[in-house]
N, CA, C, O and CB atoms as a CASP TS submission, in Angstrom:
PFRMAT TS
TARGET T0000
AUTHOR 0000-0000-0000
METHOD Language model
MODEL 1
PARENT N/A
ATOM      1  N   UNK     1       0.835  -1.200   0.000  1.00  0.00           N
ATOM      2  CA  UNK     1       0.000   0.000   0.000  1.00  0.00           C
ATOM      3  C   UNK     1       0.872   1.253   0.000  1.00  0.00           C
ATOM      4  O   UNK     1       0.523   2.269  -0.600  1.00  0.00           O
ATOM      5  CB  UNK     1      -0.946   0.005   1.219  1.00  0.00           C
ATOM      6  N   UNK     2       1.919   1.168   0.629  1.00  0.00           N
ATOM      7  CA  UNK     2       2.695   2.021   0.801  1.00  0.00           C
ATOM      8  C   UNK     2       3.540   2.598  -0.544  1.00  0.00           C
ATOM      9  O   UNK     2       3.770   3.728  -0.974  1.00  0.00           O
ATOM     10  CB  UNK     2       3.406   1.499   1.785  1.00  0.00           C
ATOM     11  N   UNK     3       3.834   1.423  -0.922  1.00  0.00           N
ATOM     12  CA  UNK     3       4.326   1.789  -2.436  1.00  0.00           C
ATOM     13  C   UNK     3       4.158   2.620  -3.697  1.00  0.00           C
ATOM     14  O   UNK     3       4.792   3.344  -4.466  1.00  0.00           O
ATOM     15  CB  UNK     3       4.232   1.037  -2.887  1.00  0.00           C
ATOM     16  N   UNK     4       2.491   1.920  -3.397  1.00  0.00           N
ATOM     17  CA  UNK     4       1.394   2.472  -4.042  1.00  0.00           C
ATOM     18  C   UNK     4       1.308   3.816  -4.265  1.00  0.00           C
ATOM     19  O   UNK     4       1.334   4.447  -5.322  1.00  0.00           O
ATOM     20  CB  UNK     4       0.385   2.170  -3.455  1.00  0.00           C
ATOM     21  N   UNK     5       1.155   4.327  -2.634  1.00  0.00           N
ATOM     22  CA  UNK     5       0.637   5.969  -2.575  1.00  0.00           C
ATOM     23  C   UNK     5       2.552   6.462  -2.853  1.00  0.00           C
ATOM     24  O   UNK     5       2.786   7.662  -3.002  1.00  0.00           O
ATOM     25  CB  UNK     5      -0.411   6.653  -0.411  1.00  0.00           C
ATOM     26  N   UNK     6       3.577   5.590  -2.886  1.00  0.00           N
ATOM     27  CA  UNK     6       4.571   6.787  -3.309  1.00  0.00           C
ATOM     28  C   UNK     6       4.612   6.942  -4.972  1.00  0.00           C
ATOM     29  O   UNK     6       4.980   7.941  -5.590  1.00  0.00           O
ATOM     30  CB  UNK     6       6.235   6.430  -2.710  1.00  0.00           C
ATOM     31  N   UNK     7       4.119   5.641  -5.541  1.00  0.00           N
ATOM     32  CA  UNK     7       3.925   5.554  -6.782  1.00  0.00           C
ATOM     33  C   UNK     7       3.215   6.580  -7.250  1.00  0.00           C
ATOM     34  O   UNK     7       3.452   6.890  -8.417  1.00  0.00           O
ATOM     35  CB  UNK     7       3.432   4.489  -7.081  1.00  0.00           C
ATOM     36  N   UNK     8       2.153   7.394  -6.486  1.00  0.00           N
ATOM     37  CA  UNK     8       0.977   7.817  -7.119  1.00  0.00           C
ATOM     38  C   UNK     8       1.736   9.399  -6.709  1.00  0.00           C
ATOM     39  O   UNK     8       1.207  10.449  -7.075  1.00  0.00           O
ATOM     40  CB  UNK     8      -0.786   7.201  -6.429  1.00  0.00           C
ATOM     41  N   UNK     9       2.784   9.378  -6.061  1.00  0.00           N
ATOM     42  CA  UNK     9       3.102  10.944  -5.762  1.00  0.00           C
ATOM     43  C   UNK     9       3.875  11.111  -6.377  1.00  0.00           C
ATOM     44  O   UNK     9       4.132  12.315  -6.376  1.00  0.00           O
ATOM     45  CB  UNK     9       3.456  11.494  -4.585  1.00  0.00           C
ATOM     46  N   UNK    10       4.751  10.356  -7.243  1.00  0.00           N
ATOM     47  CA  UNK    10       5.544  10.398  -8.116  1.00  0.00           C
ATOM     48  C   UNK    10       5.496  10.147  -9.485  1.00  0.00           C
ATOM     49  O   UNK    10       6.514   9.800 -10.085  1.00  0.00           O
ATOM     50  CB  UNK    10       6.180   9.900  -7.757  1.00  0.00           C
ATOM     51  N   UNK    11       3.852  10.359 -10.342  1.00  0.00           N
ATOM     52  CA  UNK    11       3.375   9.963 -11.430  1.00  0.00           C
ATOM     53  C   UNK    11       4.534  10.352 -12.761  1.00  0.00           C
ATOM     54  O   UNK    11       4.697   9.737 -13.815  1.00  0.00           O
ATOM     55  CB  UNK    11       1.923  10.634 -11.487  1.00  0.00           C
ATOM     56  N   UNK    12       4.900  11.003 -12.499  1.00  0.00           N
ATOM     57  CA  UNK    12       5.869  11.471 -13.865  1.00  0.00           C
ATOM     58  C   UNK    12       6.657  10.318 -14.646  1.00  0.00           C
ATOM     59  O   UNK    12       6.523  10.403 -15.866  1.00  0.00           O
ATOM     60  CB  UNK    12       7.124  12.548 -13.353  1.00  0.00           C
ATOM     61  N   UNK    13       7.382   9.351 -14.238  1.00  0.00           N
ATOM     62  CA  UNK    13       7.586   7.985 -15.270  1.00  0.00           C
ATOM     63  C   UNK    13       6.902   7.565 -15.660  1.00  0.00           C
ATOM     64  O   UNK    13       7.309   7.226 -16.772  1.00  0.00           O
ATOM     65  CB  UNK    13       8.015   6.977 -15.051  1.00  0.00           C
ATOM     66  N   UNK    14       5.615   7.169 -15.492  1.00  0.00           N
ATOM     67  CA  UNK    14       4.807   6.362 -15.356  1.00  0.00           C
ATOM     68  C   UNK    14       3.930   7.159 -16.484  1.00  0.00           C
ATOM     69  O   UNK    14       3.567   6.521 -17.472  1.00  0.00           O
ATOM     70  CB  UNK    14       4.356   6.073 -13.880  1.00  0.00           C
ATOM     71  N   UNK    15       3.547   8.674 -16.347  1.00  0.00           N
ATOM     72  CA  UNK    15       2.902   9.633 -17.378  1.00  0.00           C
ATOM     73  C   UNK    15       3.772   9.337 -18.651  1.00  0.00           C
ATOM     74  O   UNK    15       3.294   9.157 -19.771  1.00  0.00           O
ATOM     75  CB  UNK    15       2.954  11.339 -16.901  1.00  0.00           C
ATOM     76  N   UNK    16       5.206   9.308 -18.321  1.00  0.00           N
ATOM     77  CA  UNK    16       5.611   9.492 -19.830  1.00  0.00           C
ATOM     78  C   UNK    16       5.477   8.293 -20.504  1.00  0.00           C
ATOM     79  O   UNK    16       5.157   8.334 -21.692  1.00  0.00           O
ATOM     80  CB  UNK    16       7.041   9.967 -20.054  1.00  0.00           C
ATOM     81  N   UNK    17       5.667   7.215 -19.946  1.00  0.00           N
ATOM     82  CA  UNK    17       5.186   5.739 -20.463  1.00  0.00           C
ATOM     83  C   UNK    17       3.890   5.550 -21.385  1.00  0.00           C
ATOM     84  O   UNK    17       3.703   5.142 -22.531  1.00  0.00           O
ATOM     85  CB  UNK    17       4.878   4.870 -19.196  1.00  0.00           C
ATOM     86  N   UNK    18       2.767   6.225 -19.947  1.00  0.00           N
ATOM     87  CA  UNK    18       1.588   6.254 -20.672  1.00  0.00           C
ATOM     88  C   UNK    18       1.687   7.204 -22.130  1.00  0.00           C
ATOM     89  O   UNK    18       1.649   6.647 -23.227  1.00  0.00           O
ATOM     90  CB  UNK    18       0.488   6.801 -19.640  1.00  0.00           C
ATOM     91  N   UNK    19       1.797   8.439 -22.015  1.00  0.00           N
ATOM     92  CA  UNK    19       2.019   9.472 -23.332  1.00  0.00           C
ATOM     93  C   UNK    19       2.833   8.787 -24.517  1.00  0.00           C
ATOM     94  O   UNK    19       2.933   9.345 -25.610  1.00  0.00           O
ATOM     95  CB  UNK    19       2.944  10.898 -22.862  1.00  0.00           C
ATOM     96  N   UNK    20       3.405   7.560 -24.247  1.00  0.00           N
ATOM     97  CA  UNK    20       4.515   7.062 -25.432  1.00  0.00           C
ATOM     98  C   UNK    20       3.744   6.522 -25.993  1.00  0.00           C
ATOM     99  O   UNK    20       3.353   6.855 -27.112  1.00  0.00           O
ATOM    100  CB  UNK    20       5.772   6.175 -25.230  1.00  0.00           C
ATOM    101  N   UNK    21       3.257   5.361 -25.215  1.00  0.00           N
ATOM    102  CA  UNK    21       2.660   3.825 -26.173  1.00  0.00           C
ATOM    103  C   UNK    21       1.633   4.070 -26.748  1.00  0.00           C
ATOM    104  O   UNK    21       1.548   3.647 -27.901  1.00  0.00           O
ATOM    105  CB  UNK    21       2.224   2.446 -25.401  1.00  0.00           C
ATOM    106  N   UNK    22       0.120   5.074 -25.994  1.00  0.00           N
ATOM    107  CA  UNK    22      -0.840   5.125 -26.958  1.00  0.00           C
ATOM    108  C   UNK    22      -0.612   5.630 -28.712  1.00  0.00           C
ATOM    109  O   UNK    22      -0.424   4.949 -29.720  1.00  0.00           O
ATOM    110  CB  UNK    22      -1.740   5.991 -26.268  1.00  0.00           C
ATOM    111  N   UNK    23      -0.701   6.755 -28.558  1.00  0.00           N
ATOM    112  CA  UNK    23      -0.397   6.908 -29.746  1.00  0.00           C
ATOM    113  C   UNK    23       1.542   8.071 -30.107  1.00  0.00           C
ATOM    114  O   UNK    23       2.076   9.143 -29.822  1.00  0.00           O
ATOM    115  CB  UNK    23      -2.048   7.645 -30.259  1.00  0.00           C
ATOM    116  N   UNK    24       1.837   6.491 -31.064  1.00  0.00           N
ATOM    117  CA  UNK    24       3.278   7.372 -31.228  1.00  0.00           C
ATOM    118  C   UNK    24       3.440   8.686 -32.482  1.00  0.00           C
ATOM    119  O   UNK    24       4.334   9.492 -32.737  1.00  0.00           O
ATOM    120  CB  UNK    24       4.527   6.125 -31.665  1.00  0.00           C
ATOM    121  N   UNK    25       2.075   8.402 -33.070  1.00  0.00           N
ATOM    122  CA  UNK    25       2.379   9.466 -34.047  1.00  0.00           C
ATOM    123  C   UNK    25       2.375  10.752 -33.462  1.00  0.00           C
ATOM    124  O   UNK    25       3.087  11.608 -33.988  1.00  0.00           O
ATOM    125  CB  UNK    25       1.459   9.475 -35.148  1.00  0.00           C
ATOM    126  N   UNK    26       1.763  11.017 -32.559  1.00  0.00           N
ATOM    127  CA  UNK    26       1.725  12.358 -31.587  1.00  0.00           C
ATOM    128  C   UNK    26       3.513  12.812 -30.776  1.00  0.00           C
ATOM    129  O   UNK    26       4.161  13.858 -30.733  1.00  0.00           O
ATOM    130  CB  UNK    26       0.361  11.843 -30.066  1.00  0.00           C
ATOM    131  N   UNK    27       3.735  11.474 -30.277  1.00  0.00           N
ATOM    132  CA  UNK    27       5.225  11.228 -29.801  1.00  0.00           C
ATOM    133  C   UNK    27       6.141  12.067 -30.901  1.00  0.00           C
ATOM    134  O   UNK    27       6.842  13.026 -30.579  1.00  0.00           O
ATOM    135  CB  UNK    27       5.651   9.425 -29.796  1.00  0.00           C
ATOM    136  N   UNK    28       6.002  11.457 -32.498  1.00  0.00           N
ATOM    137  CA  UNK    28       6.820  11.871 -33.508  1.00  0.00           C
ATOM    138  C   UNK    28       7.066  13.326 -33.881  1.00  0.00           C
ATOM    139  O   UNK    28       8.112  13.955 -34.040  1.00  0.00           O
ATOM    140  CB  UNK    28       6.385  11.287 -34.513  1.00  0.00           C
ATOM    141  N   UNK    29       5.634  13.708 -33.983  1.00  0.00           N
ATOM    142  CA  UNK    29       5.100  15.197 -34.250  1.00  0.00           C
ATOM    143  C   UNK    29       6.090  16.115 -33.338  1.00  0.00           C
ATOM    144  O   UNK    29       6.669  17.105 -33.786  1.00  0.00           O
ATOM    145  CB  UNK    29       3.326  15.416 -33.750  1.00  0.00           C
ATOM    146  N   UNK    30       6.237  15.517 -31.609  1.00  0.00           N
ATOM    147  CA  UNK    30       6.610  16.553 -30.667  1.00  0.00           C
ATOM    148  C   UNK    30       8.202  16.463 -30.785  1.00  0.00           C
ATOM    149  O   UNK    30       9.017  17.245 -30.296  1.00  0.00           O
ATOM    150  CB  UNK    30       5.982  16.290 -29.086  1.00  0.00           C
ATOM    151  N   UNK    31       8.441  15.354 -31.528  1.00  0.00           N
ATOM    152  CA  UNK    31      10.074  14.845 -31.903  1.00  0.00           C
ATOM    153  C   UNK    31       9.956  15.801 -32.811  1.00  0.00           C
ATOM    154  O   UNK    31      10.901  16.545 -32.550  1.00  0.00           O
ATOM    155  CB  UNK    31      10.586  13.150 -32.500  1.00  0.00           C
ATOM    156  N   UNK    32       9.366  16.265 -33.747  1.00  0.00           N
ATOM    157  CA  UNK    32      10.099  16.876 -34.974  1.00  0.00           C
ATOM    158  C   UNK    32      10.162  18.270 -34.610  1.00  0.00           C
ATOM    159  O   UNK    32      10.993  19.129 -34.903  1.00  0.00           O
ATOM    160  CB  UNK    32       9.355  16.671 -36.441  1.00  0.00           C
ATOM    161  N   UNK    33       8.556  18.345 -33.541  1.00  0.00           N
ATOM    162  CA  UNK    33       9.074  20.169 -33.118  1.00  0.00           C
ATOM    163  C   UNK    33      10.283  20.524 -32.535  1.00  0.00           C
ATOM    164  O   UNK    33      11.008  21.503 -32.710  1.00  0.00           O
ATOM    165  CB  UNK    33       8.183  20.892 -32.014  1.00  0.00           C
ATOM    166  N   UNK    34      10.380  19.471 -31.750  1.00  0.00           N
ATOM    167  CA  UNK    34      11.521  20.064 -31.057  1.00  0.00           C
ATOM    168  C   UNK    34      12.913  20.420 -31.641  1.00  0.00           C
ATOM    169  O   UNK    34      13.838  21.215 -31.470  1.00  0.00           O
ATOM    170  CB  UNK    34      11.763  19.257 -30.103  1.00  0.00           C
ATOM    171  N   UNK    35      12.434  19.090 -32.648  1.00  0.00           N
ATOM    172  CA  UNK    35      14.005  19.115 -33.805  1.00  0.00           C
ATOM    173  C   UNK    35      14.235  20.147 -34.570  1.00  0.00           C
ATOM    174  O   UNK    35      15.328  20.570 -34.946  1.00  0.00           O
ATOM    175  CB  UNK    35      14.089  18.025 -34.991  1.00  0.00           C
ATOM    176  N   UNK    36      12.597  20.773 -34.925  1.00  0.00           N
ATOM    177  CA  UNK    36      12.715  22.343 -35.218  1.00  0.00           C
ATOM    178  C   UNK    36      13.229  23.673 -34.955  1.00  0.00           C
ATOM    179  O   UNK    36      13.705  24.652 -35.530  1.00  0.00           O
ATOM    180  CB  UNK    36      12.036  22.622 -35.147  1.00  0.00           C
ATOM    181  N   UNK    37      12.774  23.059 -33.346  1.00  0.00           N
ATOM    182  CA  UNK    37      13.273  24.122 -32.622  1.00  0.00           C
ATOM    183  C   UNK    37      14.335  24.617 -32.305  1.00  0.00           C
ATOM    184  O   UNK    37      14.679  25.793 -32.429  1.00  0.00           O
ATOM    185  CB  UNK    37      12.994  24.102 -31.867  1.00  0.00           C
ATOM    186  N   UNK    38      15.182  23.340 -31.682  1.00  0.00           N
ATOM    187  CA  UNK    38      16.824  23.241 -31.633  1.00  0.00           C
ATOM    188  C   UNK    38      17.270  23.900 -32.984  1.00  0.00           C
ATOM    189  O   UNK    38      17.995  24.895 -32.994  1.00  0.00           O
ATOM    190  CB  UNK    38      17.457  21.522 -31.531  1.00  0.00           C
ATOM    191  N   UNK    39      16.904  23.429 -33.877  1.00  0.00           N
ATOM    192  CA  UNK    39      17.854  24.193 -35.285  1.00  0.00           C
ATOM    193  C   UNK    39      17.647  25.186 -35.546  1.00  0.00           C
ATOM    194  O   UNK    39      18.461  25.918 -36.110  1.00  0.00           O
ATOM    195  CB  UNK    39      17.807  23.774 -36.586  1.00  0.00           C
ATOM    196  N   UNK    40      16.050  25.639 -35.088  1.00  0.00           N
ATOM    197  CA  UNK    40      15.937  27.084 -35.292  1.00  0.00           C
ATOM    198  C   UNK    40      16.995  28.149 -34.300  1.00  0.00           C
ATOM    199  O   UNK    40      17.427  29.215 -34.738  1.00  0.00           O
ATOM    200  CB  UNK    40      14.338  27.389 -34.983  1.00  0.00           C
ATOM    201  N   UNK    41      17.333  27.562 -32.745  1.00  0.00           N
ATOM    202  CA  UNK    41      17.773  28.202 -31.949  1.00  0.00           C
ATOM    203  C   UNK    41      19.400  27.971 -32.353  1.00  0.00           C
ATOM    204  O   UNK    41      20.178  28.887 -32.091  1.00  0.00           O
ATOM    205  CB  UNK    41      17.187  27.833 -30.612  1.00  0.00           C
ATOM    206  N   UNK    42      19.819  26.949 -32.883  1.00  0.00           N
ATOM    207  CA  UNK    42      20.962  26.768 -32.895  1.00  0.00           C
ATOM    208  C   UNK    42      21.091  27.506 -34.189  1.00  0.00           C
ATOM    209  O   UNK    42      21.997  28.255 -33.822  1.00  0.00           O
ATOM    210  CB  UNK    42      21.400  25.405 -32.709  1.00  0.00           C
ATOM    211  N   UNK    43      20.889  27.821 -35.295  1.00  0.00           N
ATOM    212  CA  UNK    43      20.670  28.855 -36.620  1.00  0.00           C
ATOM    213  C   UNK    43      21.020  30.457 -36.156  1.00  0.00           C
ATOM    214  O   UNK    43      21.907  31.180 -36.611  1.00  0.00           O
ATOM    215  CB  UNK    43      18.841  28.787 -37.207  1.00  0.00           C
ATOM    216  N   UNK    44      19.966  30.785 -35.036  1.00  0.00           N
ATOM    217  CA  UNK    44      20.049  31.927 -34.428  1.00  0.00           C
ATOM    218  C   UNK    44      21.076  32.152 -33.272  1.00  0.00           C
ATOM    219  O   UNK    44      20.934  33.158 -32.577  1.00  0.00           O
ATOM    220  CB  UNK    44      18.850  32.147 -34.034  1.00  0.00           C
ATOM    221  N   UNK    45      22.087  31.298 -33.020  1.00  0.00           N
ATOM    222  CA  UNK    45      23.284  31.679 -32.292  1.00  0.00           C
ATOM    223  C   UNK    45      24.209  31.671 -33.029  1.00  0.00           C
ATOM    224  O   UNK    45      25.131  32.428 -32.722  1.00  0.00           O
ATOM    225  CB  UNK    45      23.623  30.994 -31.269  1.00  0.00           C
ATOM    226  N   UNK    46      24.364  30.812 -34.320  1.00  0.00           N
ATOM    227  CA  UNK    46      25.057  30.851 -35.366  1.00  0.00           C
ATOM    228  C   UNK    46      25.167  32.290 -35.866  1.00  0.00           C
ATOM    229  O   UNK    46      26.160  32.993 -36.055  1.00  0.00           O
ATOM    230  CB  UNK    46      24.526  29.960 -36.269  1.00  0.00           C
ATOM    231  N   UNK    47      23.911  32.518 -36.020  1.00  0.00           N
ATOM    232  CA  UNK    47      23.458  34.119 -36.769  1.00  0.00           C
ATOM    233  C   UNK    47      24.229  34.786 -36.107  1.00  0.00           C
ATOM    234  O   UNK    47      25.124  35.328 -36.755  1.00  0.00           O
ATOM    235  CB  UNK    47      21.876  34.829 -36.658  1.00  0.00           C
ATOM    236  N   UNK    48      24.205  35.047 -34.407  1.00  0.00           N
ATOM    237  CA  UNK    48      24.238  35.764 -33.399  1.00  0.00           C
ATOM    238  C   UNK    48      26.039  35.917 -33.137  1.00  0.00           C
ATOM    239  O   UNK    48      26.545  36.993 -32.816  1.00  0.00           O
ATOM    240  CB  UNK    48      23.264  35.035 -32.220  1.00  0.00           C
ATOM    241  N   UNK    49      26.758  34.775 -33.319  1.00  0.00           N
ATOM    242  CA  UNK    49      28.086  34.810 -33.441  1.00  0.00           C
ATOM    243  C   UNK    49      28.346  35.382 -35.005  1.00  0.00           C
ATOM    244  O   UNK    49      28.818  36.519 -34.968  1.00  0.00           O
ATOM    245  CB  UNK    49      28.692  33.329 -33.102  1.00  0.00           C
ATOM    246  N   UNK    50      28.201  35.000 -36.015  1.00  0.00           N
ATOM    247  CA  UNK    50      28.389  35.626 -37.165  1.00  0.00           C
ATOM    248  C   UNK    50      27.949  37.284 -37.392  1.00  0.00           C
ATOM    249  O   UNK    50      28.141  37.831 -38.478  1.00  0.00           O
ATOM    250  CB  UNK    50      27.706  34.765 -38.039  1.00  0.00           C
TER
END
């Protein structure tokens, strides 16, 4: 029981597990923003040193 309620105060592994397996095309989508993003930010320090 005890486990339980630390399990339940500590949902965050357990969320990202859930958020993976249902659906991964959503997973992919947030993979590519981010991959967007990084290059956009890494573009604009490039810029920013040049």
């Amino acid at each position: 029981m005890e486990q339980s309620a630390g399990w339940r105060l500590t949902p965050y592994p357990a969320y990202n597990e859930l958020s993976r397996r249902p659906d991964k095309r959503s997973a992919i989508r947030q993979g590519r923003a981010e991959c967007r993003m990084a290059a956009n930010a890494l573009s604009g320090l490039q810029r920013a040193t040049l």
